[in-house]
Structure formats: structure tokens, C-alpha cells
C-alpha positions in Angstrom: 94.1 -105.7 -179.6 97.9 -106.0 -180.3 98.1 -102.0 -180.0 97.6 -102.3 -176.7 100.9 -104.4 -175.7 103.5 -101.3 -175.8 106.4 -104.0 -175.0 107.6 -107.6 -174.4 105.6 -110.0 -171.5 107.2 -109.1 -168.2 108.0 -112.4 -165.9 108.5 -111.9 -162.2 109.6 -114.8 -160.1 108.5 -114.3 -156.7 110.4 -116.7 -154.8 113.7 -114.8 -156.7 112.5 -111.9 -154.8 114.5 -109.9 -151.6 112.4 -110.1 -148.4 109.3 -112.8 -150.4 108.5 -114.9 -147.9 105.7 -117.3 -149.7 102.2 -117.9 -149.9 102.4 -119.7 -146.7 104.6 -117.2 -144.6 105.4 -116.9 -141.2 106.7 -113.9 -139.7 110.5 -113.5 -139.4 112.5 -112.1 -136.6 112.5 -108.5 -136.2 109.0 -108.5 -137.3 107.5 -108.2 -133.9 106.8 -104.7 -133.6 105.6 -104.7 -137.2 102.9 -107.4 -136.3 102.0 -105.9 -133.3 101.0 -102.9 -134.7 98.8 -104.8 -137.2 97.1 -106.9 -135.0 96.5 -104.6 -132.0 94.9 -101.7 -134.5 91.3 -102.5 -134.3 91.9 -101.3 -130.4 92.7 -97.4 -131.3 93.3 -96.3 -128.3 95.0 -93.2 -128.1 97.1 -92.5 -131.5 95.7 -95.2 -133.7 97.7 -96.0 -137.5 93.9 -97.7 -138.0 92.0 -94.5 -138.6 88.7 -96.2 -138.9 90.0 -98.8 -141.6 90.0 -102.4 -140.0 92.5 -105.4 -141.5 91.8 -109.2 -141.2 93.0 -111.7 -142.7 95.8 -114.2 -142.1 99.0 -111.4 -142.5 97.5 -109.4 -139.3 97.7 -112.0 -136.9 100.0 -114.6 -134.7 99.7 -116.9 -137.0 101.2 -115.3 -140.5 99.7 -117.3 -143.5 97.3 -119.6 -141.8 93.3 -119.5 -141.9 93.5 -120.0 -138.2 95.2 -116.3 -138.6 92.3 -115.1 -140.3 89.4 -116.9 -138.3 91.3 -114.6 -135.3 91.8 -111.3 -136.8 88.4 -110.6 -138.0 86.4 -110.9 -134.7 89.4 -108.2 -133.8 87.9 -106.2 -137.1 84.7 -106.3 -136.7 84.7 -105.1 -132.9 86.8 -102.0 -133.9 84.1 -101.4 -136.3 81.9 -101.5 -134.0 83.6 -99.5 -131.1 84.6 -96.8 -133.8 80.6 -96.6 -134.4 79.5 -95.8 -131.1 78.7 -99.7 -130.0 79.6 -101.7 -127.5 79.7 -105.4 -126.3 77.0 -107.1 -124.6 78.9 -106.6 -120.8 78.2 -110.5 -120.1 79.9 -110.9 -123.7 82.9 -109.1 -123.8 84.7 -108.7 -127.1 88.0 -108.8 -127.9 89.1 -105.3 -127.1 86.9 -105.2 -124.0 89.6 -104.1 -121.4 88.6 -107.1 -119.3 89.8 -109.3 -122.5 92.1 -107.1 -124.0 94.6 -106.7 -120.8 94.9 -110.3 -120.4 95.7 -111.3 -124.0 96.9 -108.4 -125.9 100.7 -109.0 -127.0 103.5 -107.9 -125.2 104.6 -103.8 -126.3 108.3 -104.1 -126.4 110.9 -100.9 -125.5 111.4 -99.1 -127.8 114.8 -99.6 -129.8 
């Protein structure tokens, strides 16, 4: 088993890292348009950077490193699934990237820099 170690035990500190922000991280300034991006991709309207792959979880929301983050992002998921598979939403149901929904509380799309 030792022939598999080719050198000495590497240790990475993370908090000793540039631009680690933690387990529990909230996002910085600057990070807008980054998060944005993230969180309105299960729309894919027009030019879309999700291509058919969804993200959840708590780094694609409002709420960076929370489980409230999470518990939001994946109802955003699994309605882009479904809109990228032909469905729809039950009209007295709308999801969240219904237009109905979706103009009212997407995030704001800042100039561009």
C-alpha cells in the first residue's frame, strides 16, 4: 500500500486561502452579476450559460450558504427541468419561471460595466 504515496501528505488550510469565504458564506460585493447569473439560469431564455444542466443548492441563491438558499433554488431547478422537457405549469399554479411569477420577482439585471 505504501507504493502508492509518491510524496509527503499535502495540508491545505482553507481559511489561509485568497478569495475562501467559509462554509457558511455570504456573497461579497461585486458578486452580483455572478449570482444573478446562477440563480436566474433555470429560466433560459434566450442565450442560456444552463444548457439543460440545472444548479440548487445553497451557492445559487440570495441567501449564499444557508439551507433557506437551498430550499429556494431547487423549486427554480426542477421547473427548468421541466420547461426544458416540453412541460409546463398547471396555469392556476404557476411556477417560478412562469412569466406571471418570474417578472415580479426575478432580480434586478444591472448595466453592463
Amino acid at each position: 500500500m505504501a507504493e502508492l504515496f509518491i510524496g509527503e501528505p499535502l495540508s491545505i488550510i482553507w481559511d489561509d486561502q485568497p478569495r475562501f469565504i467559509g462554509a457558511f458564506k455570504n456573497n461579497l460585493p461585486g458578486d452580483y452579476r455572478i449570482q444573478r447569473e446562477l440563480f436566474t439560469a433555470f429560466k433560459e431564455d434566450g442565450v442560456s450559460i444552463a444548457n439543460g444542466a440545472f444548479l440548487a443548492g445553497d451557492d445559487i441563491s440570495w441567501t449564499g450558504g444557508w439551507s433557506e438558499g437551498a430550499i429556494h433554488a431547487g423549486p427554480n431547478a426542477a421547473w427548468g427541468v421541466m420547461k426544458h422537457l416540453g412541460g409546463r405549469s398547471f396555469g392556476a399554479n404557476p411556477g417560478p419561471g412562469d412569466d406571471v411569477i418570474y417578472e415580479k420577482m426575478a432580480p434586478v439585471k444591472l448595466p453592463e460595466s
